[in-house]
N, CA, C and O atoms as a Tinker XYZ file with bonds, in Angstrom:
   340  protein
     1  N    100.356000  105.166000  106.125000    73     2
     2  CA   101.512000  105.610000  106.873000    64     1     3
     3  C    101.960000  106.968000  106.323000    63     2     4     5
     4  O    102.188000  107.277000  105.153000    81     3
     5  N    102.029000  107.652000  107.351000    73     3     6
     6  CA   102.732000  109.437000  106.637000    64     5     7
     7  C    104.001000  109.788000  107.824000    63     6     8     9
     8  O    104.050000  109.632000  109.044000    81     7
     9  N    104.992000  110.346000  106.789000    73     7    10
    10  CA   106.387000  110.492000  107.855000    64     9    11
    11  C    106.548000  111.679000  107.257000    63    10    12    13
    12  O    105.991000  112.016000  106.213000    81    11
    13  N    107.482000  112.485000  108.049000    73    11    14
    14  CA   107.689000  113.984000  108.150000    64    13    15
    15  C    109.320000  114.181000  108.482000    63    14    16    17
    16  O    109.764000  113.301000  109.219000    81    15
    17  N    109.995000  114.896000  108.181000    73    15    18
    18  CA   111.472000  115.232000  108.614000    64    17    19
    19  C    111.180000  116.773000  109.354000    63    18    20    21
    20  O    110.531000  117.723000  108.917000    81    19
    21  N    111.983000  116.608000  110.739000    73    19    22
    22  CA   112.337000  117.677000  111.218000    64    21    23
    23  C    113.689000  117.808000  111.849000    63    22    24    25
    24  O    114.505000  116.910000  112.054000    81    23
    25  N    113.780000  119.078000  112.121000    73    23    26
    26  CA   115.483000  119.836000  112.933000    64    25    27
    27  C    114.514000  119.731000  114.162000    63    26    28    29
    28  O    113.390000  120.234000  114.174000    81    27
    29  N    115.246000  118.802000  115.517000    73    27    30
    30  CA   115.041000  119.483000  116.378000    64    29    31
    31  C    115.643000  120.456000  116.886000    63    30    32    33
    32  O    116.870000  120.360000  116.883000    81    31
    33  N    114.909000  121.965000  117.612000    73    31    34
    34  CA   115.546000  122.976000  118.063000    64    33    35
    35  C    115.797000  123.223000  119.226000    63    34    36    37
    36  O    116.358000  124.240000  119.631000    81    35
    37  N    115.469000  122.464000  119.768000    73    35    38
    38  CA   115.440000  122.414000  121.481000    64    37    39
    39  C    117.183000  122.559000  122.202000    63    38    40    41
    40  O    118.232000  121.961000  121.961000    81    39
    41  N    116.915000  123.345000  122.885000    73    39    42
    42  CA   118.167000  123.800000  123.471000    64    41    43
    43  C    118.920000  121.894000  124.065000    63    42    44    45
    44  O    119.901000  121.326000  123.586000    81    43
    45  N    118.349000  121.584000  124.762000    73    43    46
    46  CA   118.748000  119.883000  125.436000    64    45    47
    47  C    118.219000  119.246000  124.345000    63    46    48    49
    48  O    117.597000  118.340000  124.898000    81    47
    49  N    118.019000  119.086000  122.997000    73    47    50
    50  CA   117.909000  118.384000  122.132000    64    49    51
    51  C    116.434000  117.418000  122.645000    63    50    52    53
    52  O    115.421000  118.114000  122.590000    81    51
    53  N    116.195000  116.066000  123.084000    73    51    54
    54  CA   115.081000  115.414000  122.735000    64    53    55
    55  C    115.187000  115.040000  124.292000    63    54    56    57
    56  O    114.558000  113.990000  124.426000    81    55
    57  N    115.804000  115.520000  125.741000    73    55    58
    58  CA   115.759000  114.532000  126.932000    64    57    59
    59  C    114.970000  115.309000  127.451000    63    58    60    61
    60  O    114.340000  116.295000  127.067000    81    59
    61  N    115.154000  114.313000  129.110000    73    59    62
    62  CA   114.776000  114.591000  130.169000    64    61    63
    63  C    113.198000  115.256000  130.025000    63    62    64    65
    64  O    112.181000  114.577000  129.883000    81    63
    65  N    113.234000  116.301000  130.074000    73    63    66
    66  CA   111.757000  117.085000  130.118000    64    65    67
    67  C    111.201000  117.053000  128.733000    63    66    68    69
    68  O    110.150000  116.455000  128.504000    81    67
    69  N    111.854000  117.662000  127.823000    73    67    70
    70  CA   111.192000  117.070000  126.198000    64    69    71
    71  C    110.539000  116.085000  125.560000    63    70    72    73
    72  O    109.604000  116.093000  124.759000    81    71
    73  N    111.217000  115.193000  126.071000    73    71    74
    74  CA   111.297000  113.735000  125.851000    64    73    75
    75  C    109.832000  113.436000  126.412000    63    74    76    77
    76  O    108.984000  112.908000  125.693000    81    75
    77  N    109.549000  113.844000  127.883000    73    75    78
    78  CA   108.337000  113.510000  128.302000    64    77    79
    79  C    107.384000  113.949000  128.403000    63    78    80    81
    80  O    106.367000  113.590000  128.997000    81    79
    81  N    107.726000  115.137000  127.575000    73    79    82
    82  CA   106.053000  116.075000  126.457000    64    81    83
    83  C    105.745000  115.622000  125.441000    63    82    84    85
    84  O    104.678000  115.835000  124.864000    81    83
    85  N    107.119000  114.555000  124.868000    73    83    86
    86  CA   106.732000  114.124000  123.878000    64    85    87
    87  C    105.915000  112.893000  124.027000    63    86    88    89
    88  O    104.726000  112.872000  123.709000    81    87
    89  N    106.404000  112.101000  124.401000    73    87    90
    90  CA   105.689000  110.885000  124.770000    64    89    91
    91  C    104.083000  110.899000  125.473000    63    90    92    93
    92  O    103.116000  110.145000  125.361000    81    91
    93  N    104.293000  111.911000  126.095000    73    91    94
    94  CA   102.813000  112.663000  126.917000    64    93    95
    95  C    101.433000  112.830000  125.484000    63    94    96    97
    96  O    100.333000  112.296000  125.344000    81    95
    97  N    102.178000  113.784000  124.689000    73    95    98
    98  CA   101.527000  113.686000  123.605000    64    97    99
    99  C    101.598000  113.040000  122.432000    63    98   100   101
   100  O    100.896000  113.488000  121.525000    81    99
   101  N    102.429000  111.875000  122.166000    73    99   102
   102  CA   102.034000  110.495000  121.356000    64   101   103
   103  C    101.023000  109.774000  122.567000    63   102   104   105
   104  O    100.068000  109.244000  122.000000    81   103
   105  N    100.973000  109.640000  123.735000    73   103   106
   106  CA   100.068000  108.471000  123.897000    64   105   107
   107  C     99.013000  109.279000  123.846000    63   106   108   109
   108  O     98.260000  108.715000  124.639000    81   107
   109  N     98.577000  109.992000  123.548000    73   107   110
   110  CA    97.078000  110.684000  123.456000    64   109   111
   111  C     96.315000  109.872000  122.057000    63   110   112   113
   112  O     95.119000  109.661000  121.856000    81   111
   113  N     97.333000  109.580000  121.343000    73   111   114
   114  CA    96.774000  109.242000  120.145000    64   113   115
   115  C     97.005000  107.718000  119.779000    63   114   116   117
   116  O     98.005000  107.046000  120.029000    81   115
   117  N     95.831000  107.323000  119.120000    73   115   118
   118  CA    95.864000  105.334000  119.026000    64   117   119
   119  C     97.229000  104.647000  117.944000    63   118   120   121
   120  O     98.091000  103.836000  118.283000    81   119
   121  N     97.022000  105.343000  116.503000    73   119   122
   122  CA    98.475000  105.553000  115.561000    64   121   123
   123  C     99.361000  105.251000  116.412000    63   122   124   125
   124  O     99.349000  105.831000  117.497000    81   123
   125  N    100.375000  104.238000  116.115000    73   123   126
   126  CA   101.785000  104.397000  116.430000    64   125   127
   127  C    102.474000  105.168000  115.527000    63   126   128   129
   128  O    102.242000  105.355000  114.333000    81   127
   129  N    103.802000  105.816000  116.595000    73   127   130
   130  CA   104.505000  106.447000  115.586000    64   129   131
   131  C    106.223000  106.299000  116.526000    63   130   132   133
   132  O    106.616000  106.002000  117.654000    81   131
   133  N    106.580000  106.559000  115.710000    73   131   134
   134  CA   107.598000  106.153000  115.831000    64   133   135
   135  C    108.996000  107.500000  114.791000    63   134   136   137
   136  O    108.926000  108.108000  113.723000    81   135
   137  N    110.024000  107.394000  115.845000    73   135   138
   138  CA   111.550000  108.762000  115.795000    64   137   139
   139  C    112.523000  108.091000  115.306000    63   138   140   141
   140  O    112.964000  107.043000  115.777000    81   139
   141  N    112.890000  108.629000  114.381000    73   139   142
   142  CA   114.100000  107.594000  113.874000    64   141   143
   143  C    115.413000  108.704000  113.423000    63   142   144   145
   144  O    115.304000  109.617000  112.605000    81   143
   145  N    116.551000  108.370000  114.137000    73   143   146
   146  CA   117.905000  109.433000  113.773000    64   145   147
   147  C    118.810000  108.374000  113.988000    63   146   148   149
   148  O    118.708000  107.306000  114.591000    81   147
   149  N    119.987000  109.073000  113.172000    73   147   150
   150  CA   120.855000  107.969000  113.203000    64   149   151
   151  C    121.085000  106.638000  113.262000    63   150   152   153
   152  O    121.805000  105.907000  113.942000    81   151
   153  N    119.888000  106.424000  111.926000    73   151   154
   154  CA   119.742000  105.419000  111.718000    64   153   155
   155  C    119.277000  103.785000  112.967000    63   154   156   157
   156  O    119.558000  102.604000  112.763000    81   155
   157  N    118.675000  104.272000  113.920000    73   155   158
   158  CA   117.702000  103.609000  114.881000    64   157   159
   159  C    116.562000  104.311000  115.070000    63   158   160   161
   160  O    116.422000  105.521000  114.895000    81   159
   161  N    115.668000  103.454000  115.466000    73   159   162
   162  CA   114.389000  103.600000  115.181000    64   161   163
   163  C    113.725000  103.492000  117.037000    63   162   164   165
   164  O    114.077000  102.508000  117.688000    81   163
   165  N    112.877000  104.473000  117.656000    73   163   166
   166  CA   111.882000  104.334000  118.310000    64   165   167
   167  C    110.990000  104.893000  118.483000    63   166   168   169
   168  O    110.726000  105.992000  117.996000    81   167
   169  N    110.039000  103.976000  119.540000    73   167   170
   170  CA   108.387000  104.214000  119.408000    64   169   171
   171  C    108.335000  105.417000  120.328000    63   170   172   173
   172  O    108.785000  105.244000  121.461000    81   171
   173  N    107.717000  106.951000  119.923000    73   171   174
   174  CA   108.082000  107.623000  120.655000    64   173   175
   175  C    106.752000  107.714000  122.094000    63   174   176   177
   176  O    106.582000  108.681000  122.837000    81   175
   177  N    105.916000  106.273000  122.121000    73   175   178
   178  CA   105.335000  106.411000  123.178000    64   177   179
   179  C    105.935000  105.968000  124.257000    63   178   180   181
   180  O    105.321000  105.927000  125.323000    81   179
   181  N    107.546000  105.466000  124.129000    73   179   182
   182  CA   108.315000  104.924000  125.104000    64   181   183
   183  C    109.494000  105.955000  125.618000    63   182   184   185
   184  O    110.439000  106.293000  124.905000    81   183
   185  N    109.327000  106.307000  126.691000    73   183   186
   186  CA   109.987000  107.363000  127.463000    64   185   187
   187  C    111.648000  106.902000  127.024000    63   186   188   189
   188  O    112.502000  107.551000  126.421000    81   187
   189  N    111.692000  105.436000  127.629000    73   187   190
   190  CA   113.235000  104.838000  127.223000    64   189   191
   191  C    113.219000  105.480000  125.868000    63   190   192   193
   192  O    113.348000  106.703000  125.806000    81   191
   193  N    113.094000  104.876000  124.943000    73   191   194
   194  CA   113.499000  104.422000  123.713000    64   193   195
   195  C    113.516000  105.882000  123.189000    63   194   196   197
   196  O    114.401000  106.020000  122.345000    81   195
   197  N    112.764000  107.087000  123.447000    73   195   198
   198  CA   113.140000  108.044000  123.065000    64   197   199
   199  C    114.748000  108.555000  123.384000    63   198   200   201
   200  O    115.685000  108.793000  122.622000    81   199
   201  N    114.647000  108.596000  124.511000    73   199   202
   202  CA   115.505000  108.988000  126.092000    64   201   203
   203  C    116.833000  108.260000  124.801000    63   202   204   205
   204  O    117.432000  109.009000  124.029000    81   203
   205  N    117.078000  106.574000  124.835000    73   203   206
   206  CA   117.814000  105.805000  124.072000    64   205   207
   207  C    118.293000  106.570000  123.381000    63   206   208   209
   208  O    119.428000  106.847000  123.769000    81   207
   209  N    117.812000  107.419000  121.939000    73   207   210
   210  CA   118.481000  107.617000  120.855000    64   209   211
   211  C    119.387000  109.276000  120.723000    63   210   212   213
   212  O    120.007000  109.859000  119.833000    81   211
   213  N    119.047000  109.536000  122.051000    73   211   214
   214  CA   120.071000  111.017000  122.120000    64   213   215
   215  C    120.224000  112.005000  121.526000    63   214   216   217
   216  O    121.228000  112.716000  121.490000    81   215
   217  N    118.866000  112.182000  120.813000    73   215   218
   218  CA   119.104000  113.254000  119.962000    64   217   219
   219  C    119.229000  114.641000  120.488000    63   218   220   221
   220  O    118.501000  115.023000  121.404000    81   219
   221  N    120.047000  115.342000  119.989000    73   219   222
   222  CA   120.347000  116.262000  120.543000    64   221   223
   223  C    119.946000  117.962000  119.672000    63   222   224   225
   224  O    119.072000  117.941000  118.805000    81   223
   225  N    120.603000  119.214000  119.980000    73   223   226
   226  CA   119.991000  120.311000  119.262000    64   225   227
   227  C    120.386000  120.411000  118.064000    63   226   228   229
   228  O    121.600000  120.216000  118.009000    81   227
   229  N    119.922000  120.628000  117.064000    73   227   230
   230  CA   120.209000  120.843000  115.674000    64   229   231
   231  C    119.946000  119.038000  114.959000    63   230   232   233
   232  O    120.692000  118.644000  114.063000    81   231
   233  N    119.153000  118.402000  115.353000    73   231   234
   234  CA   119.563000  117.188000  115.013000    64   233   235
   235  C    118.148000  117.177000  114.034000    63   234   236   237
   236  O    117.023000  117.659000  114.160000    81   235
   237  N    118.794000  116.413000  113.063000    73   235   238
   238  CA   117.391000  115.921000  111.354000    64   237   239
   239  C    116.529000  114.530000  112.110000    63   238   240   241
   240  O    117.018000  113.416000  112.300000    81   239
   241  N    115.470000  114.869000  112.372000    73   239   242
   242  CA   115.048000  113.524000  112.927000    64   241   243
   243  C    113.972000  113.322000  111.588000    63   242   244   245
   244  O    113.720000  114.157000  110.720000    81   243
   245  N    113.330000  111.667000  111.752000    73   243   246
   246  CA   111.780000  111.556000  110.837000    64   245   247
   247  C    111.160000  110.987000  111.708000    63   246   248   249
   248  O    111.595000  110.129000  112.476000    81   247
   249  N    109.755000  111.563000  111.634000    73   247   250
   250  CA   108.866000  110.962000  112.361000    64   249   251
   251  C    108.001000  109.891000  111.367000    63   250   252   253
   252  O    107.925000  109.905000  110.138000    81   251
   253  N    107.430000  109.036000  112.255000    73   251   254
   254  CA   106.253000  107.820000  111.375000    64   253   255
   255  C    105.440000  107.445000  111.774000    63   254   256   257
   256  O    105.417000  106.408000  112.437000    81   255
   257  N    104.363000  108.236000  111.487000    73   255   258
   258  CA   102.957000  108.072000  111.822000    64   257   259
   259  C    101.803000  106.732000  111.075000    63   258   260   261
   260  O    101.375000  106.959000  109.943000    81   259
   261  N    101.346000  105.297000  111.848000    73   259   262
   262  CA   100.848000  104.500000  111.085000    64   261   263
   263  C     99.611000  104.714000  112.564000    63   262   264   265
   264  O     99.737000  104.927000  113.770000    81   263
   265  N     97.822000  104.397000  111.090000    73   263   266
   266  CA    97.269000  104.106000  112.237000    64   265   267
   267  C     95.841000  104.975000  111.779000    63   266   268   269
   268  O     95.741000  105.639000  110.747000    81   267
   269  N     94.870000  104.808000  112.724000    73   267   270
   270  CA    93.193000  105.756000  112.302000    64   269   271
   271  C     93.474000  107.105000  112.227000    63   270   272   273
   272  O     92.873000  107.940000  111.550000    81   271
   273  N     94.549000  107.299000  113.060000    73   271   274
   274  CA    94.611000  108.532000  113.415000    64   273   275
   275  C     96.101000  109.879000  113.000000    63   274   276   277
   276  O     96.445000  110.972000  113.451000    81   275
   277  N     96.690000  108.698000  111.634000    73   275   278
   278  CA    97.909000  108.869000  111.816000    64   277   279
   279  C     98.665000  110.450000  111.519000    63   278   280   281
   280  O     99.732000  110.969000  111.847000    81   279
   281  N     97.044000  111.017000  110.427000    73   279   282
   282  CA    97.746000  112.361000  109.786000    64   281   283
   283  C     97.998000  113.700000  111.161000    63   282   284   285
   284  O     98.921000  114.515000  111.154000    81   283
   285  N     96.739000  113.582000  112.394000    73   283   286
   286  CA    96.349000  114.417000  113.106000    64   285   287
   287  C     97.621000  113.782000  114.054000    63   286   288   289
   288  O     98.465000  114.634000  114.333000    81   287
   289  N     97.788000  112.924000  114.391000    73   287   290
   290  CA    98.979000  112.452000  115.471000    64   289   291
   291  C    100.896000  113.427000  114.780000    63   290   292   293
   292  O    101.645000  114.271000  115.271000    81   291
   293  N    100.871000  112.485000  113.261000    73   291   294
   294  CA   101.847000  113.317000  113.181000    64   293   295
   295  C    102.470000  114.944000  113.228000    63   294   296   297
   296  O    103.569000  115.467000  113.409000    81   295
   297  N    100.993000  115.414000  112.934000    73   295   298
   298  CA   100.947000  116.862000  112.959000    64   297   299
   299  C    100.813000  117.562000  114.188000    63   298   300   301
   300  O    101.194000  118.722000  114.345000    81   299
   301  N    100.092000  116.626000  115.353000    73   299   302
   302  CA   100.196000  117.631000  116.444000    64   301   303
   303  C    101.947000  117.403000  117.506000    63   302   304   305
   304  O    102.501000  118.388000  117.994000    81   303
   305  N    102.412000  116.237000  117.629000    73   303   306
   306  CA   104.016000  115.569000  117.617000    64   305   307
   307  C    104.833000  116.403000  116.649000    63   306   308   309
   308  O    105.983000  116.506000  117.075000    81   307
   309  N    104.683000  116.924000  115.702000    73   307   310
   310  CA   105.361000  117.701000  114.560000    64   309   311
   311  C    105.208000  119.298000  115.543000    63   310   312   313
   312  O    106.260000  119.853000  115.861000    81   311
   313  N    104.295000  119.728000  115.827000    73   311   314
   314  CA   103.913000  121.100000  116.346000    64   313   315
   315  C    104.545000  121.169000  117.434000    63   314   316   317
   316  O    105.066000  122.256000  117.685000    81   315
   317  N    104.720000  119.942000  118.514000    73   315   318
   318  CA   105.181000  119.689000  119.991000    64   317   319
   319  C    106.344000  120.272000  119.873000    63   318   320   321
   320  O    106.589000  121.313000  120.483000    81   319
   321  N    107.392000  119.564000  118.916000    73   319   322
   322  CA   108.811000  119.299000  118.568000    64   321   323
   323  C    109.680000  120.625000  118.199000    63   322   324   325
   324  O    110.742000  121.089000  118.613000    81   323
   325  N    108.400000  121.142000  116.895000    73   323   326
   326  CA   108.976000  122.213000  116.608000    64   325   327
   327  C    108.943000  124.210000  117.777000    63   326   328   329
   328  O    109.502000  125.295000  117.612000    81   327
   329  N    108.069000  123.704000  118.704000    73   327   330
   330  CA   107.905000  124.373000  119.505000    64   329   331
   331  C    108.401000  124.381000  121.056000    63   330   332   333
   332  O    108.062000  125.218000  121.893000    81   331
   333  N    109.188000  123.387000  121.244000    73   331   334
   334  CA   110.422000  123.564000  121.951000    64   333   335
   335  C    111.577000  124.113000  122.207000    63   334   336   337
   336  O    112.603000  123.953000  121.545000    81   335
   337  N    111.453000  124.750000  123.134000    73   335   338
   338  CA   112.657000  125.391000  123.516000    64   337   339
   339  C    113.874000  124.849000  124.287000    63   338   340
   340  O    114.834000  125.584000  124.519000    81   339
């Protein structure tokens, strides 16, 4: 298992359209992983459960990558995130 802390920078923080680049690119990969802020936790291959936790701009999220694939999943989800506008 490998987890990572990031700021998201995204102007709308983690919704609507973000949200479903993100999830777009977790299901590419077998690893679950999973967004956790404010102390709740979701799987970010679930549109809800992202959508759910509201994170918004300037917000400390951790990501958690478990799985065959987990170092290349967290890192390309890490690249997604931080390259949002």
């Amino acid at each position: 298992m490998v987890s990572r802390e990031l700021t998201v920078n995204s102007s709308t923080g983690l919704h609507a359209r973000p949200a479903t680049l993100l999830v777009k690119k977790a299901s590419s990969f077998k690893s679950d992983i999973f967004i956790e802020y404010n102390g709740k936790n979701a799987n970010i291959k679930s549109l809800i459960g992202v959508l759910s936790l509201a994170v918004t701009k300037g917000a400390n999220i951790t990501l958690t990558a478990s799985g065959d694939d987990e170092v290349l999943a967290l890192e390309e989800v890490s690249k997604l995130i931080d390259s949002l506008q």
